[in-house]
Residue frames as qw, qx, qy, qz and C-alpha x, y, z in Angstrom:
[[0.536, -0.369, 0.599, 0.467, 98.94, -39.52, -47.49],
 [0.628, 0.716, -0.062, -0.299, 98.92, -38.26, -51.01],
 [0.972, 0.093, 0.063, 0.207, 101.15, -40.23, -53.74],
 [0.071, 0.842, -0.446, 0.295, 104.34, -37.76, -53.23],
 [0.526, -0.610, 0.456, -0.379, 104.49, -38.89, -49.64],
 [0.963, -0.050, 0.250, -0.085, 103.93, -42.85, -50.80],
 [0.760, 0.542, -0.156, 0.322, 106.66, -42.56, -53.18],
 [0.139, 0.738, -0.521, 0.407, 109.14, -41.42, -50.65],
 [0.771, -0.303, 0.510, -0.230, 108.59, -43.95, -48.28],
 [0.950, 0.113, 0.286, 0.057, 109.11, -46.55, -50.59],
 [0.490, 0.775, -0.300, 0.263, 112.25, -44.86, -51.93],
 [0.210, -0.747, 0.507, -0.374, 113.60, -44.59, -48.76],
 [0.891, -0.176, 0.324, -0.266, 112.86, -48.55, -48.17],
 [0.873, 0.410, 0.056, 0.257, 114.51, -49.67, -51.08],
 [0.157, 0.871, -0.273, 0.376, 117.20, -47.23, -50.15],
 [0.250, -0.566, 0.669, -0.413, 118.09, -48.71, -46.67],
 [0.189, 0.119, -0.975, 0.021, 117.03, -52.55, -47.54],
 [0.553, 0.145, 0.364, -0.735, 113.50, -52.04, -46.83],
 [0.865, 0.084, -0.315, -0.382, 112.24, -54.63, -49.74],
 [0.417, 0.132, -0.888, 0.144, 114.27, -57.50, -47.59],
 [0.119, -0.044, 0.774, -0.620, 112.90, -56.33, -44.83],
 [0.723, 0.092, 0.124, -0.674, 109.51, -56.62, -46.10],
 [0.584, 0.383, -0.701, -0.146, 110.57, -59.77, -47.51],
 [0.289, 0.229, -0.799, 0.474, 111.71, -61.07, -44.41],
 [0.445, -0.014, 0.159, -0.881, 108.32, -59.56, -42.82],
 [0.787, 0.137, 0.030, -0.601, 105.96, -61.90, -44.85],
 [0.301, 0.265, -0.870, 0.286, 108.36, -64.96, -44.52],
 [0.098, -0.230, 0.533, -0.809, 107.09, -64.68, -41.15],
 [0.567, 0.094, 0.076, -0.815, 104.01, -64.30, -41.61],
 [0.800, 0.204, -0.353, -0.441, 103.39, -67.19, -43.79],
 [0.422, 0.133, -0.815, 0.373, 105.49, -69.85, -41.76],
 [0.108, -0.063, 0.695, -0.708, 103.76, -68.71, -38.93],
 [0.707, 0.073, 0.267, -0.651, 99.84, -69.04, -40.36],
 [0.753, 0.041, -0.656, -0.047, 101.17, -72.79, -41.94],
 [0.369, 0.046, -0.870, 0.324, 102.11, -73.75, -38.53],
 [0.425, 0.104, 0.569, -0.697, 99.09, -72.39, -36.62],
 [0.729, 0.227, -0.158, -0.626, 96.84, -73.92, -39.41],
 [0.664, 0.100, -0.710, -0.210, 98.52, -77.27, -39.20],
 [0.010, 0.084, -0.828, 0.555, 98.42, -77.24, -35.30],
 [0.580, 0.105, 0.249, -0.769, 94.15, -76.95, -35.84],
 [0.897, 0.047, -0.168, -0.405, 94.20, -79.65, -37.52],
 [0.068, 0.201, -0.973, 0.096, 94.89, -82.50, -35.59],
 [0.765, -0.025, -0.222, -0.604, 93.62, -85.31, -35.64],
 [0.509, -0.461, 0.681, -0.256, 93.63, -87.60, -32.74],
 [0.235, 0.186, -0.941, -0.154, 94.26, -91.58, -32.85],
 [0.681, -0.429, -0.248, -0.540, 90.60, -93.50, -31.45],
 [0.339, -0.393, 0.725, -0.453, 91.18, -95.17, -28.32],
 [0.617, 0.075, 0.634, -0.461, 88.72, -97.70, -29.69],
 [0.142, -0.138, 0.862, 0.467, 88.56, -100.01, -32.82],
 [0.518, 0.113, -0.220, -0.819, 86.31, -99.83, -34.97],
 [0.601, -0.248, -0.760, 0.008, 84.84, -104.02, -33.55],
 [0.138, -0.375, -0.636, 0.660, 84.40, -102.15, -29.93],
 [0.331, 0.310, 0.080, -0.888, 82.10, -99.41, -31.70],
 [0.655, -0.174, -0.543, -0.495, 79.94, -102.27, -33.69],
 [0.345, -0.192, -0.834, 0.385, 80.30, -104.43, -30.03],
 [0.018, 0.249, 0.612, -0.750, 78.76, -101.67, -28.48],
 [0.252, 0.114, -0.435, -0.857, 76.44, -100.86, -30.89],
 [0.636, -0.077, -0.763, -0.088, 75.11, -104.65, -30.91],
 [0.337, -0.247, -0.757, 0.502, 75.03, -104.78, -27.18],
 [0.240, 0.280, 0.400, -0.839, 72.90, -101.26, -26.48],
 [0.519, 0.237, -0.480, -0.666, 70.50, -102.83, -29.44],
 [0.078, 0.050, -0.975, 0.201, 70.39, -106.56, -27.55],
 [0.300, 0.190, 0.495, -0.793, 67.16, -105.82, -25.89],
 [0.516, 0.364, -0.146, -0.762, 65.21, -105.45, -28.87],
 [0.866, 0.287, 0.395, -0.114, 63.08, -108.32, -31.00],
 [0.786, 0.600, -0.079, 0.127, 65.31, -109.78, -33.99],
 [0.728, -0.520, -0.012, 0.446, 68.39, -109.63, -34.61],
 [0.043, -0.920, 0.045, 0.388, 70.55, -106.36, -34.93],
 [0.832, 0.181, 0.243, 0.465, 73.09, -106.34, -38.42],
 [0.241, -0.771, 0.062, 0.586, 75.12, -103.97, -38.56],
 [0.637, 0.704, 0.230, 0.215, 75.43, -102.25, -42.73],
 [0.664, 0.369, -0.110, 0.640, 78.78, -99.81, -41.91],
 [0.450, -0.853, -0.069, 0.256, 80.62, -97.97, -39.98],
 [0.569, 0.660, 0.077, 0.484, 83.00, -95.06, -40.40],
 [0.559, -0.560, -0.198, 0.579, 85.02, -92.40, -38.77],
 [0.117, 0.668, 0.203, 0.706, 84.75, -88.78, -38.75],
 [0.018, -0.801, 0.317, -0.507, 86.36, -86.72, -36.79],
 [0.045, -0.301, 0.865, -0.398, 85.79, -88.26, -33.23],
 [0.687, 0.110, 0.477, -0.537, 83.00, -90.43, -33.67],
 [0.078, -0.108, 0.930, 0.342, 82.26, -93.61, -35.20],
 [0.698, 0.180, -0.088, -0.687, 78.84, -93.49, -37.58],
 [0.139, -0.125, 0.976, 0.111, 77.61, -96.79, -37.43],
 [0.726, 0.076, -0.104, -0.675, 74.37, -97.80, -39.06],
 [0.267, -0.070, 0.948, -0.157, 72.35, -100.90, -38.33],
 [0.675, -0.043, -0.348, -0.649, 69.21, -102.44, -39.24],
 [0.234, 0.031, 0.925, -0.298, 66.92, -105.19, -37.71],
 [0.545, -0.097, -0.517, -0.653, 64.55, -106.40, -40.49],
 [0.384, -0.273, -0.877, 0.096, 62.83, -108.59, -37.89],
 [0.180, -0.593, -0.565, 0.545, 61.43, -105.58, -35.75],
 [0.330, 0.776, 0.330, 0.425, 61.34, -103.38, -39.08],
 [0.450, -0.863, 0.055, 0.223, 63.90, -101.34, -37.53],
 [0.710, 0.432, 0.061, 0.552, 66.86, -99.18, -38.37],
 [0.260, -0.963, 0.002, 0.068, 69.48, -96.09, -37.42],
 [0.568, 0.543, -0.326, 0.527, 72.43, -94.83, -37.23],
 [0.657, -0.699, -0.173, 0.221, 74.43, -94.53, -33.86],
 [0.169, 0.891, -0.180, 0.381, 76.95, -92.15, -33.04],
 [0.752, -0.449, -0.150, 0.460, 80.17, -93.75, -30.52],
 [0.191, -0.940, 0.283, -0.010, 82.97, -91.24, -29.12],
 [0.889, 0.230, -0.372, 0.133, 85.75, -92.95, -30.60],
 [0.118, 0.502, -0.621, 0.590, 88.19, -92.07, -26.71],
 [0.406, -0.274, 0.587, -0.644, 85.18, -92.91, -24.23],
 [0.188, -0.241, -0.890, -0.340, 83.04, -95.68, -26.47],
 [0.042, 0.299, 0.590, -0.749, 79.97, -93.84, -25.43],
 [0.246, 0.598, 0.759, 0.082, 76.84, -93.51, -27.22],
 [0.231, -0.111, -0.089, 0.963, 76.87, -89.84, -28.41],
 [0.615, 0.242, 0.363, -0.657, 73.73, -90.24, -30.10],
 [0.248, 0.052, 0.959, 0.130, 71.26, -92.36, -31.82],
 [0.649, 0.307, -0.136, -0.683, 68.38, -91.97, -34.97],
 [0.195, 0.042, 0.978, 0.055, 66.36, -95.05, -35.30],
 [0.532, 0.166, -0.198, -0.806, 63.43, -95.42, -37.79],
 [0.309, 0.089, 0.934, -0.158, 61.01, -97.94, -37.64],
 [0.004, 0.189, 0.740, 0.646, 58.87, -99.09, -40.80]]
């Protein structure tokens, strides 16, 4: 396609309403990749409160010598990051709940 050829096309567009339609074209387009981009981001409600993800926290931590204090907890994406510490067993970590099933997702604990 040499620039002869490009220039008649785009004569012929603008001739028969071709810039609406292109107009009308990317409209489209762009309505359509906002609404698939806000449909990726959802973000669900937790099924659980952040006091049932330190309960459970506290309760799979029970076992252990001392007692377990919990320093914060947060929420990202679908999990609640809770971090603890037990200065009585020189212990510490961070747990990981599913904030739909309250399930342990996982768990780093360091010990002095």
């Amino acid at each position: 396609m040499d620039i002869f050829e490009t220039s008649r096309i785009t004569s012929r567009l603008r001739k028969y309403g071709g810039e609406n339609i292109l107009r009308k074209i990317v409209t489209i387009l762009c309505i359509s990749l906002i609404l698939i981009m806000s449909g990726c981001n959802h973000n669900s409600i937790p099924k659980i409160s952040e006091e049932q993800a330190k309960s459970l926290v506290l309760k799979s931590h029970a076992i252990n010598i001392g007692k377990v204090e919990i320093k914060s907890v947060s929420h990202k994406g679908n999990e609640y990051i809770v971090k603890w510490e037990n200065k009585e067993n020189c212990e510490n970590g961070t747990d990981y709940i599913n904030d739909e099933n309250g399930k342990i997702i996982n768990g780093e604990t360091s010990i002095c």
